[in-house]
N, C-alpha and C positions, 0 to 999 in steps of 0.2 A: 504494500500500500504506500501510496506516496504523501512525502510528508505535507503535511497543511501548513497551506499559505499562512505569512506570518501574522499573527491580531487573529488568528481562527482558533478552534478547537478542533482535534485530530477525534479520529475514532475512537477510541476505545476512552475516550475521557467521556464522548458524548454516550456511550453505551452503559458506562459506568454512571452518569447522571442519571441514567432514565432508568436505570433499575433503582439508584437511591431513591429516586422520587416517584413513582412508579404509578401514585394516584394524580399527580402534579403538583405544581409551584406558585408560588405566590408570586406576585408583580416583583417583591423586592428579594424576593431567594434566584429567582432571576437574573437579575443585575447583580447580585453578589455570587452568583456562577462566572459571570464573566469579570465583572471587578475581580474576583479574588484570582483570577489568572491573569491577569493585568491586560484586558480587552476592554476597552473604551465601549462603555455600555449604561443606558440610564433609563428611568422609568419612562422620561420623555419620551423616548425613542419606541419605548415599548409600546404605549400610545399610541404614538404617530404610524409603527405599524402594523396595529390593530385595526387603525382607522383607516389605513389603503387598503386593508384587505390581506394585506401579506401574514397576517397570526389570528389565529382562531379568537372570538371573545373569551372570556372569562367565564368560568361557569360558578355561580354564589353556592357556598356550600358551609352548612352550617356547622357552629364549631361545638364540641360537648360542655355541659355546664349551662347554671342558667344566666340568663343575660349574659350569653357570651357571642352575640350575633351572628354572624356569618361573611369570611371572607371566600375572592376571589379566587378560583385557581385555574391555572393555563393546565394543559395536558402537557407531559413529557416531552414530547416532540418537538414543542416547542423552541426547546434549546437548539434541535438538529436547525430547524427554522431560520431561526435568526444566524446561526451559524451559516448558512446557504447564503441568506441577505447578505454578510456581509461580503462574505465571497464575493457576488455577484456585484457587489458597489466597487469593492477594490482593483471589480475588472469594469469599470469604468461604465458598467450598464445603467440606461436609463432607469429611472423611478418605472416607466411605463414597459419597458421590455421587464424588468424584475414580475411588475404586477401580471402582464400576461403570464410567464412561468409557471405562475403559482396558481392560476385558474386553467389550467387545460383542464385535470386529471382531481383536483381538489373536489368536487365534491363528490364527485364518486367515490372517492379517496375516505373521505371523513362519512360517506353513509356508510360502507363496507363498515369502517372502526367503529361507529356506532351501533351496526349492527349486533356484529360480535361481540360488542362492550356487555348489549342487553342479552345477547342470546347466554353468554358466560355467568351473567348475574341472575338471571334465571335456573338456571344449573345449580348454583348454590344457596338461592333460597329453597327449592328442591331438597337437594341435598339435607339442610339443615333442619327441615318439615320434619316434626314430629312423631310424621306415621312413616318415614324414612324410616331404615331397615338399618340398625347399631351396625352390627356388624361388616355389610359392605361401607358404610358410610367412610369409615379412613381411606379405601384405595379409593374411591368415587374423588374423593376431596385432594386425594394427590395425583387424578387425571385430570381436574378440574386446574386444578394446578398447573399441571404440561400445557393444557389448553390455550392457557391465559399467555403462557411463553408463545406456544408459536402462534397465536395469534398476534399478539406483538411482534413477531417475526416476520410474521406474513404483511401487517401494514410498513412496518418497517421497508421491507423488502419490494412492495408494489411503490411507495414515497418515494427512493431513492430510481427506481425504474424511472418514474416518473420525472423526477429530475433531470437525470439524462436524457430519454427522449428531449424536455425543455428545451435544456441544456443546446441539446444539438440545433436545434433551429433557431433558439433566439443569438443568433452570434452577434457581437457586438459591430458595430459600425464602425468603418474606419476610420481614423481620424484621432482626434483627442477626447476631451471627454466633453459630450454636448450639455447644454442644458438643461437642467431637470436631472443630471446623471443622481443618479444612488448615492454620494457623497452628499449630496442636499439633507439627507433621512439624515445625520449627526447630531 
């Protein structure tokens, strides 16, 4: 594997991420993913591309205890995400070549992983029913397990497809870097 551009994260940090965080990250665990590697990275940014389109919203999820309200989390992948973004600004692409990228394949992308999210979560409340059967219930709950890996596997593996196809067609234009480039997003 070749090594990442510099101000990136390489693979096996971003693999290592999304198994630590595995339900997702908060807006500012985030930015302290990349701060703490020394990657120029801020909530602004997180924001801003939120708001083109380029990172999933947030999804509000409630925290245990009472009156302890409910914060924001991005999914995993997120990190692979903005790790692309920056990629693709340092090679000098438009805000608007970056935004098509990310819409060829993307929602198809995100209903497969939602699908799977729910069909997985269904399985273990299954599982964990009552009239559930003691004794299969351990191996049931360590396929359910395996599951959940390659299904993350698998969207993993369809995103980065996806990328590349991207990848190949949006080549950047020749020249210097035009207006609107990816460098704007900072």
């Amino acid at each position: 594997m070749a090594a990442p551009a510099r101000g990136l994260l390489d693979e096996r940090e971003i693999e290592e991420i999304e198994r630590t965080w595995p339900n997702g990250l908060t807006s500012r665990q985030i930015v302290d993913v990349f701060e703490t590697r020394g990657i120029r990275f801020s909530e602004a940014t997180l924001r801003k591309y939120v708001q083109l389109g380029l990172l999933p919203r947030s999804v509000r999820v409630g925290r245990k205890g009472k009156h302890r309200g409910s914060c924001g989390l991005y999914p995993a992948h997120v990190i692979r995400r903005v790790n692309v973004v920056k990629g693709m600004m340092a090679a000098d692409r438009t805000i608007e070549e970056i935004q098509r990228s990310f819409l060829r394949f993307k929602d198809e992308i995100t209903t497969v992983e939602n699908d799977l999210r729910d069909l997985i979560a269904g399985f273990e409340r299954e599982a964990k029913a009552p009239a559930a059967n003691p004794d299969g219930r351990r191996e049931i709950e360590r396929e359910i397990t395996e599951a959940k890996r390659a299904a993350g596997e698998l969207v993993r593996r369809i995103s980065n497809l996806e990328r590349r196809i991207s990848a190949q067609t949006a080549e950047p234009p020749s020249g210097g870097s035009a207006a609107g480039a990816g460098n704007d997003l900072y």
